[in-house]
MDAnalysis code that builds the backbone (N, CA, C; Angstrom):
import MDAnalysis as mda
import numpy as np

u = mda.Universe.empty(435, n_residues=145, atom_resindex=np.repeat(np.arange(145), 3), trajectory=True)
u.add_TopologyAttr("name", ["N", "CA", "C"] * 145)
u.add_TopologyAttr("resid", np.arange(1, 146))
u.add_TopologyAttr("resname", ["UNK", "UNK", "UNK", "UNK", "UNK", "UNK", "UNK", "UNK", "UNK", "UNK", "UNK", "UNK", "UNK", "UNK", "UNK", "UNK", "UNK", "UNK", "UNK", "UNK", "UNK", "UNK", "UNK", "UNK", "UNK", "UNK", "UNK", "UNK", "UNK", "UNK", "UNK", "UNK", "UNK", "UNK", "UNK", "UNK", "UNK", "UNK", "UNK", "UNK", "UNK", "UNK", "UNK", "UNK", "UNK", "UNK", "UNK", "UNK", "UNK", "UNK", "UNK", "UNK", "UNK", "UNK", "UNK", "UNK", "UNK", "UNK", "UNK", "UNK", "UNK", "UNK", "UNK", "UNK", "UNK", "UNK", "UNK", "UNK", "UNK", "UNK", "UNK", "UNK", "UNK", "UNK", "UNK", "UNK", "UNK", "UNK", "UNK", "UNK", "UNK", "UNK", "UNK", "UNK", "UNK", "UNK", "UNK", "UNK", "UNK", "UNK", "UNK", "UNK", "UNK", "UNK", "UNK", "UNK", "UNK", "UNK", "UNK", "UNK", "UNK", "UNK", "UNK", "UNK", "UNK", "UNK", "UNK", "UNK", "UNK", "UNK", "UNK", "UNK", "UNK", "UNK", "UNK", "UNK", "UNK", "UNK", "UNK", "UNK", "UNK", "UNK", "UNK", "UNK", "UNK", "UNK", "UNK", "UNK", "UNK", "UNK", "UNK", "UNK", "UNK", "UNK", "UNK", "UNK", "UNK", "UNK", "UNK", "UNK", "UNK", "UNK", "UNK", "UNK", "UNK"])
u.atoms.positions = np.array([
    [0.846, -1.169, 0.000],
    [0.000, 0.000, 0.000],
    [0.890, 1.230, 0.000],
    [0.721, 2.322, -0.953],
    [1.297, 3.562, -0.540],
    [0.414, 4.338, -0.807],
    [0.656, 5.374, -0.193],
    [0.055, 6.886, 0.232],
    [1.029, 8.018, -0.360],
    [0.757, 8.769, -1.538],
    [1.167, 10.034, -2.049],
    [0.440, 11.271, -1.665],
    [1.203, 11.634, -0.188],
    [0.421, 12.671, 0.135],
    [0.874, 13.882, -0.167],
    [-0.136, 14.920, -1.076],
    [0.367, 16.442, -1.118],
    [-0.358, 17.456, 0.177],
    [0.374, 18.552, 0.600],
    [-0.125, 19.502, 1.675],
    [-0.378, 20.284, 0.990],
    [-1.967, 20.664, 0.792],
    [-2.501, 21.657, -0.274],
    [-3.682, 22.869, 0.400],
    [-2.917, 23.715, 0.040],
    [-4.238, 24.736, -0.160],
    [-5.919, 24.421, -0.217],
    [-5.971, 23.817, -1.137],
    [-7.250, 23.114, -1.661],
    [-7.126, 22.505, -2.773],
    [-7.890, 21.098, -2.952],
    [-7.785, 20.248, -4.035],
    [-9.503, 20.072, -4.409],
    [-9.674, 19.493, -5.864],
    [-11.027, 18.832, -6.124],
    [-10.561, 17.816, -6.845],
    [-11.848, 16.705, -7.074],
    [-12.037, 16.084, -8.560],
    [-12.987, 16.236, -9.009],
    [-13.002, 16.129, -10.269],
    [-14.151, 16.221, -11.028],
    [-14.696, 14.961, -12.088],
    [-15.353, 14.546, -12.119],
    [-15.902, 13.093, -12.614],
    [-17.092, 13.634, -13.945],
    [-16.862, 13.811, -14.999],
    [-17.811, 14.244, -15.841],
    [-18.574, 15.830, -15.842],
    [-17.575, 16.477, -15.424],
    [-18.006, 18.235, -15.503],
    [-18.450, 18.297, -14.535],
    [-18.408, 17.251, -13.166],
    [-18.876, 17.538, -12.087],
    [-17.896, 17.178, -10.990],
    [-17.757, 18.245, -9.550],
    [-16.839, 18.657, -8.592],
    [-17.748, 16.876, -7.947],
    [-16.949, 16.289, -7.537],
    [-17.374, 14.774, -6.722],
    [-16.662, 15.089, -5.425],
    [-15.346, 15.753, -5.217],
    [-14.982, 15.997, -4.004],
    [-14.233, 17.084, -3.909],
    [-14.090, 17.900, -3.080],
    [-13.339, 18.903, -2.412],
    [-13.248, 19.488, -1.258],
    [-11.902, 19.675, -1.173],
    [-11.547, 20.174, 0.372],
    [-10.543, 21.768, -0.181],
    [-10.545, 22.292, 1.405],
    [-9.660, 23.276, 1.760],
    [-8.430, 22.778, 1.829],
    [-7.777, 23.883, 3.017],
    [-6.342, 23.264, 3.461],
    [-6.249, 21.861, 4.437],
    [-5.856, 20.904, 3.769],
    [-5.594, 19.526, 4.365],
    [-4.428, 18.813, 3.508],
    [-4.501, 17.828, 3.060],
    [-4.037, 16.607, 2.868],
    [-4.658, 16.171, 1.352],
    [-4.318, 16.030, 0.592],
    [-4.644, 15.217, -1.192],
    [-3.317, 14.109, -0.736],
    [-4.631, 12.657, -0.429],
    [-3.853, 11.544, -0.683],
    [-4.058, 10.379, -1.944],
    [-3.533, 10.416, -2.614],
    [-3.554, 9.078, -3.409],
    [-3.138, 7.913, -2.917],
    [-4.158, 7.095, -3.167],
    [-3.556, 5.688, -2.930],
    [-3.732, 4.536, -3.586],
    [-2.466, 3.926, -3.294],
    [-2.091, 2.748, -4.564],
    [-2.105, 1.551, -3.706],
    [-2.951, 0.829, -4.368],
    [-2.740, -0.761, -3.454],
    [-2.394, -1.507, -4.114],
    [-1.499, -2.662, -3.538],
    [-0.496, -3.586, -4.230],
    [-1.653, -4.941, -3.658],
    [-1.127, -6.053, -4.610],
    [-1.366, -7.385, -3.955],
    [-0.856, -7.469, -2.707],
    [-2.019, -8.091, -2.407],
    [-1.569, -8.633, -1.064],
    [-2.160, -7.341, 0.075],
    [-1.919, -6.467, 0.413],
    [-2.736, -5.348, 1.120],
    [-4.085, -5.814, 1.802],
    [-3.971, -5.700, 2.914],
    [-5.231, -5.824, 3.466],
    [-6.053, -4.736, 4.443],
    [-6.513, -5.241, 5.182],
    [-7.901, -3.790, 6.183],
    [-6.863, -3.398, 7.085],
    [-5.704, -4.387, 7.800],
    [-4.543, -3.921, 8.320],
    [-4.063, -3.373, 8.288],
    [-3.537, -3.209, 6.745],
    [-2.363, -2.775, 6.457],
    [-3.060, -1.089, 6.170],
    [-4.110, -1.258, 5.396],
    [-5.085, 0.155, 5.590],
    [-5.233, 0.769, 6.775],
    [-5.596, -0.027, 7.894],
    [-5.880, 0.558, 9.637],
    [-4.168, 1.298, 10.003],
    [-2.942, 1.111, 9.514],
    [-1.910, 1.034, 9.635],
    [-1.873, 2.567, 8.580],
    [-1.896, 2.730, 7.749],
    [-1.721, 3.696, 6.970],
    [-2.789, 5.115, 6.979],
    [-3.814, 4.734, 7.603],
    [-5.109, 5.639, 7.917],
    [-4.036, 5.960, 9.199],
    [-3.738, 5.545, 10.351],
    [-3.233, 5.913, 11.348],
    [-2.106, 7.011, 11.279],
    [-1.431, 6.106, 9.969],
    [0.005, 7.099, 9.644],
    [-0.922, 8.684, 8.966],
    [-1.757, 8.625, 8.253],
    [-2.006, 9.537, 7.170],
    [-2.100, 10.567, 8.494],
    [-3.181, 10.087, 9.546],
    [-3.400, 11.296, 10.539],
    [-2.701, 11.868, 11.577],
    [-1.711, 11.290, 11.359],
    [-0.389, 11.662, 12.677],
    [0.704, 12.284, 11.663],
    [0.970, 12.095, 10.326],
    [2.107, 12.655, 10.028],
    [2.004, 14.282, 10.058],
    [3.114, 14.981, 10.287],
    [3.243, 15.709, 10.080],
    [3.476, 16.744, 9.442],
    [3.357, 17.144, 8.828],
    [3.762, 17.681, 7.759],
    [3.216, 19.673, 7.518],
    [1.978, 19.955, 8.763],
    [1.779, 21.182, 8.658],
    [2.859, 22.013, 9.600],
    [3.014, 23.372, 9.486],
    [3.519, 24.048, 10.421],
    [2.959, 24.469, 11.714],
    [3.785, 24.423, 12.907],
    [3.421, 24.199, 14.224],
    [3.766, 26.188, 14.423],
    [3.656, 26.528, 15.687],
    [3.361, 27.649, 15.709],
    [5.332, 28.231, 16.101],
    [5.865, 27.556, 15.749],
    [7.205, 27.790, 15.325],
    [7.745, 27.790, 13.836],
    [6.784, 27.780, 13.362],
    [6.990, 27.801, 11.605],
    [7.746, 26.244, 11.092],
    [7.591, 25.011, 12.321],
    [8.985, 24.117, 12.097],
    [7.357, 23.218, 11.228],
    [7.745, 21.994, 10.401],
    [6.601, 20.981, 10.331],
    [6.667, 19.864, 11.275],
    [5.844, 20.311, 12.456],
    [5.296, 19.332, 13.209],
    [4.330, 19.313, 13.731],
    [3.360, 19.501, 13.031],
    [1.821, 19.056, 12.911],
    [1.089, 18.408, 11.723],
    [0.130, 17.835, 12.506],
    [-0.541, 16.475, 11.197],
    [-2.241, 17.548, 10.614],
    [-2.690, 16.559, 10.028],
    [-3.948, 17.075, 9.732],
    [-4.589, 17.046, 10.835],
    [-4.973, 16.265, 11.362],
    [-5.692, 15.908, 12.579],
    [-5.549, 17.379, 13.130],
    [-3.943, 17.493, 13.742],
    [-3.677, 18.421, 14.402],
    [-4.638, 20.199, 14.396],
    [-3.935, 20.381, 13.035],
    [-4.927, 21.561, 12.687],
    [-6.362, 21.277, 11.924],
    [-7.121, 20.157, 12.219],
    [-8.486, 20.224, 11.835],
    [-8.188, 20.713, 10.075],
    [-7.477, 19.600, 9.692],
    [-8.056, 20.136, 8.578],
    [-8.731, 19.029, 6.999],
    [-8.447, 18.849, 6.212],
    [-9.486, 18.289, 5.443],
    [-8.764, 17.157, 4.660],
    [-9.217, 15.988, 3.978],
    [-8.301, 15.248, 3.423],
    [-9.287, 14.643, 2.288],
    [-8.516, 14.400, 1.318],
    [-9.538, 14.078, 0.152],
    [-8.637, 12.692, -0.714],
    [-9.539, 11.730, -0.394],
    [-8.575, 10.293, -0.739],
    [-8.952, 10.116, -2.380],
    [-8.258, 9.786, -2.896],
    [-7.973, 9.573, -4.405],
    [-7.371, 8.174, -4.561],
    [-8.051, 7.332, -5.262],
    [-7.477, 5.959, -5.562],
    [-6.520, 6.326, -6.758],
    [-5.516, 5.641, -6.877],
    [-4.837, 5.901, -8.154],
    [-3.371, 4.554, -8.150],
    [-4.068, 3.359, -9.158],
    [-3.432, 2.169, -9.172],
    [-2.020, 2.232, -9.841],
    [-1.941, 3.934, -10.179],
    [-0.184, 3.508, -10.989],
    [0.778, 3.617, -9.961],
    [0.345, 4.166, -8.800],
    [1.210, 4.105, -7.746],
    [2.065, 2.770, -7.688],
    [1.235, 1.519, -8.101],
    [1.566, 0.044, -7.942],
    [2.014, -0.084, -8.922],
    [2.697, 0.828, -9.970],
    [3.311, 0.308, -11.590],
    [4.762, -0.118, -11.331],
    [5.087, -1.171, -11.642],
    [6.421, -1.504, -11.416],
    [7.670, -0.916, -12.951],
    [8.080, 0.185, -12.775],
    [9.088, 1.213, -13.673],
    [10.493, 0.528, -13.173],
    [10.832, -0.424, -12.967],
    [12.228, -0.820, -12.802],
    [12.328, -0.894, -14.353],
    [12.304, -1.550, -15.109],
    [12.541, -2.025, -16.762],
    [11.994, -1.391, -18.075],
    [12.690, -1.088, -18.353],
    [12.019, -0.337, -20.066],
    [11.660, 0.956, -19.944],
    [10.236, 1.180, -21.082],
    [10.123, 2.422, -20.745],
    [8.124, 2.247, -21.150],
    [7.710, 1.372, -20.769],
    [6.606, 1.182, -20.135],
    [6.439, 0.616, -18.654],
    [5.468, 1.300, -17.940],
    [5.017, 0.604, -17.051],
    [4.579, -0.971, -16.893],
    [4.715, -1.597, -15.849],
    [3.770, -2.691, -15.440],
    [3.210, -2.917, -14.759],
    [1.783, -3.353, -14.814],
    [1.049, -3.364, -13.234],
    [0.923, -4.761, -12.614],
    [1.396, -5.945, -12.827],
    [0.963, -7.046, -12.452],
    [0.777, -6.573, -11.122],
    [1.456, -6.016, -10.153],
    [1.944, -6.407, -8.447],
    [0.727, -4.880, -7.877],
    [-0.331, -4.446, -8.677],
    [-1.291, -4.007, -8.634],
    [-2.498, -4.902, -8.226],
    [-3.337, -4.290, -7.558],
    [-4.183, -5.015, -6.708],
    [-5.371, -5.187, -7.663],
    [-5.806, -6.318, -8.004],
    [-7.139, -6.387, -8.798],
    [-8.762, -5.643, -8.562],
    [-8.652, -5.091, -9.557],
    [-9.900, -3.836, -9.438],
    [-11.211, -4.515, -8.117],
    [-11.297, -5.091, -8.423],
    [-12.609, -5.743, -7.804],
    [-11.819, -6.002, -6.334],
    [-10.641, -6.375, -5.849],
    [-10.363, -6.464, -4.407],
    [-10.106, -4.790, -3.924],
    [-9.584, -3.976, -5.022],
    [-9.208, -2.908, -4.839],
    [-10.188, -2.036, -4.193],
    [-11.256, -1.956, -5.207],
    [-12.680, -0.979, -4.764],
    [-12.973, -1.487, -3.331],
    [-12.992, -2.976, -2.539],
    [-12.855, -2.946, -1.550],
    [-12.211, -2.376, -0.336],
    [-11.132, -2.597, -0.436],
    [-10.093, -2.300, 0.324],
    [-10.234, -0.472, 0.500],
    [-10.257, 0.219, -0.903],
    [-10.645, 1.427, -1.233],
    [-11.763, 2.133, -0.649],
    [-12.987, 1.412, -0.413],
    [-13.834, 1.584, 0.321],
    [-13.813, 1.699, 1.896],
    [-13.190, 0.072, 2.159],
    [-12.481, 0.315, 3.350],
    [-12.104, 1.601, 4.196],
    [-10.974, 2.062, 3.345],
    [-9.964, 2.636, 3.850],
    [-10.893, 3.965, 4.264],
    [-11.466, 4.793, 3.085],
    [-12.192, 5.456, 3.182],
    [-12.602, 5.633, 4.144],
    [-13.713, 4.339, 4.731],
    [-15.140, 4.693, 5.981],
    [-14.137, 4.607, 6.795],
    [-12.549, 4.369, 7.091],
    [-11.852, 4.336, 8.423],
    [-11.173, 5.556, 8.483],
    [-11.077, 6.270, 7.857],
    [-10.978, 7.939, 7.404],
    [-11.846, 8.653, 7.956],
    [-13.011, 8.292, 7.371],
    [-13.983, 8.874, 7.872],
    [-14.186, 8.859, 9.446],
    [-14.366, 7.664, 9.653],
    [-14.614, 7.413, 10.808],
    [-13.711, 7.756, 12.088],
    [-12.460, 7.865, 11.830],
    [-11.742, 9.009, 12.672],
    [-11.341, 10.241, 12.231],
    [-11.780, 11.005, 11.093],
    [-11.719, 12.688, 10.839],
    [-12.836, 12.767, 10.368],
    [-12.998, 13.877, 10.899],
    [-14.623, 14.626, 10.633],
    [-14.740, 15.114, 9.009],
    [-13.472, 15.461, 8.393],
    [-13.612, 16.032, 6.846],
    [-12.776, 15.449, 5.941],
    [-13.645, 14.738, 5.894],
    [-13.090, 13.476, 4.367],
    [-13.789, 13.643, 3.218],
    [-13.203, 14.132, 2.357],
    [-14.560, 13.667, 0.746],
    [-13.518, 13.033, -0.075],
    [-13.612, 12.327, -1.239],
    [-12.740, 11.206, -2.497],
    [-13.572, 11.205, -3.358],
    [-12.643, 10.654, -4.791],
    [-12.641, 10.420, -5.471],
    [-13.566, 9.514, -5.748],
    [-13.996, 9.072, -7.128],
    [-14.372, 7.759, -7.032],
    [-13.605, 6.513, -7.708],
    [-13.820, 5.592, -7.157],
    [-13.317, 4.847, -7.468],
    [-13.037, 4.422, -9.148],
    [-12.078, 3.766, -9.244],
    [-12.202, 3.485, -11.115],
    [-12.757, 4.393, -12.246],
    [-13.043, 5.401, -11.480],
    [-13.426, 6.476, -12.479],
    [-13.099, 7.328, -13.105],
    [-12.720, 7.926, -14.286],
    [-11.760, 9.091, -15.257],
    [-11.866, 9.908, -14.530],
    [-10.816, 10.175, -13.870],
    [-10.753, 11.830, -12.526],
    [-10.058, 12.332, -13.006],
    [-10.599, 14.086, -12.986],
    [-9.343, 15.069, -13.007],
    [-9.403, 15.734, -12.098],
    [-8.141, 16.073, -11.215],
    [-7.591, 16.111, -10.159],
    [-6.775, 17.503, -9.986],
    [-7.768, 18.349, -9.889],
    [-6.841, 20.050, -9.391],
    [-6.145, 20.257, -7.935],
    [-5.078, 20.800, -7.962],
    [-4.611, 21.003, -6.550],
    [-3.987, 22.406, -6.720],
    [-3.633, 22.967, -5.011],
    [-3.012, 24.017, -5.151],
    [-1.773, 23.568, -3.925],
    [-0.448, 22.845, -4.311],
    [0.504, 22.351, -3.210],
    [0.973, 23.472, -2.472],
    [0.774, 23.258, -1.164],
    [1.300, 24.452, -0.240],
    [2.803, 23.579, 0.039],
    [3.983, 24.655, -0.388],
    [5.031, 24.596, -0.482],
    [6.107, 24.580, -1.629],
    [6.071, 23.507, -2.481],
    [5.229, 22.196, -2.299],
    [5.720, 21.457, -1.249],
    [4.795, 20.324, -0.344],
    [5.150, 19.449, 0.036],
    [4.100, 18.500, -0.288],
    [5.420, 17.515, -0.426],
    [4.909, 16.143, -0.865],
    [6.048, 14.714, -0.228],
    [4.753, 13.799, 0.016],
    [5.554, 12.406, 0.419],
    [4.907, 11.221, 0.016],
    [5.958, 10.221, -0.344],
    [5.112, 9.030, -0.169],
    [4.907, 8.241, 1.163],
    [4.661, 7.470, 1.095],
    [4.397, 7.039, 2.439],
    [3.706, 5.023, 1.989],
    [4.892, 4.568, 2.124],
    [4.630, 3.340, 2.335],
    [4.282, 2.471, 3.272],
    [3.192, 1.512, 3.043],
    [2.303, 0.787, 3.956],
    [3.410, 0.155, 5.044],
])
């Protein structure tokens, strides 16, 4: 499982000329699930998403999370995370999680988002998203399961 998290201003998607999710200043995470990934390894990475740090604390240093400053997070599935780029100059996805376990797990992860931060909205699943952001900094990380 990884987590590509940007610290943004505000992000949306849009699914057919229509806004499906958006937030303020929080967190735009993508996430890529590999074979094998389970509700664990999700309960494990939902935990990380809300403790990392990454906003500024009232010393200008980054050590505060979303949680911390209440602020918003907007989950984005996105399976190329799982593209294996060691060879050539195409991608491969075998070690990508099969759509149908994916939307699970995806779902998952989601209602456990939800269910410990008050401001969650996403993407949808398997669906042609386009994905606006405004990166505060930039900062950006991955963040493996």
């Amino acid at each position: 499982m990884k987590s590509l998290l940007q610290r943004v201003s505000r992000a949306a998607v849009t699914v057919d000329a229509q806004i499906v999710g958006e937030i303020e200043r929080g967190l735009l995470v993508f996430l890529g699930l590999d074979r094998g990934d389970n509700c664990s390894d999700a309960d494990r990475m939902v935990d990380k998403l809300l403790a990392y740090r990454v906003f500024a604390d009232s010393n200008g240093r980054m050590n505060a999370s979303v949680a911390d400053i209440q602020g918003d997070i907007l989950l984005v599935s996105q399976f190329t995370l799982s593209a294996d780029t060691s060879k050539g100059l195409r991608p491969g996805f075998s070690s990508a999680m099969p759509p149908p376990e994916a939307a699970e797990l995806y779902s998952y992860t989601l209602a456990q988002l939800r269910r410990s931060h008050p401001r969650v909205a996403s993407g949808i699943f398997g669906a042609d998203m386009q994905v606006s952001l405004i990166n505060d900094g930039p900062v950006t990380f991955l963040l493996n399961g």
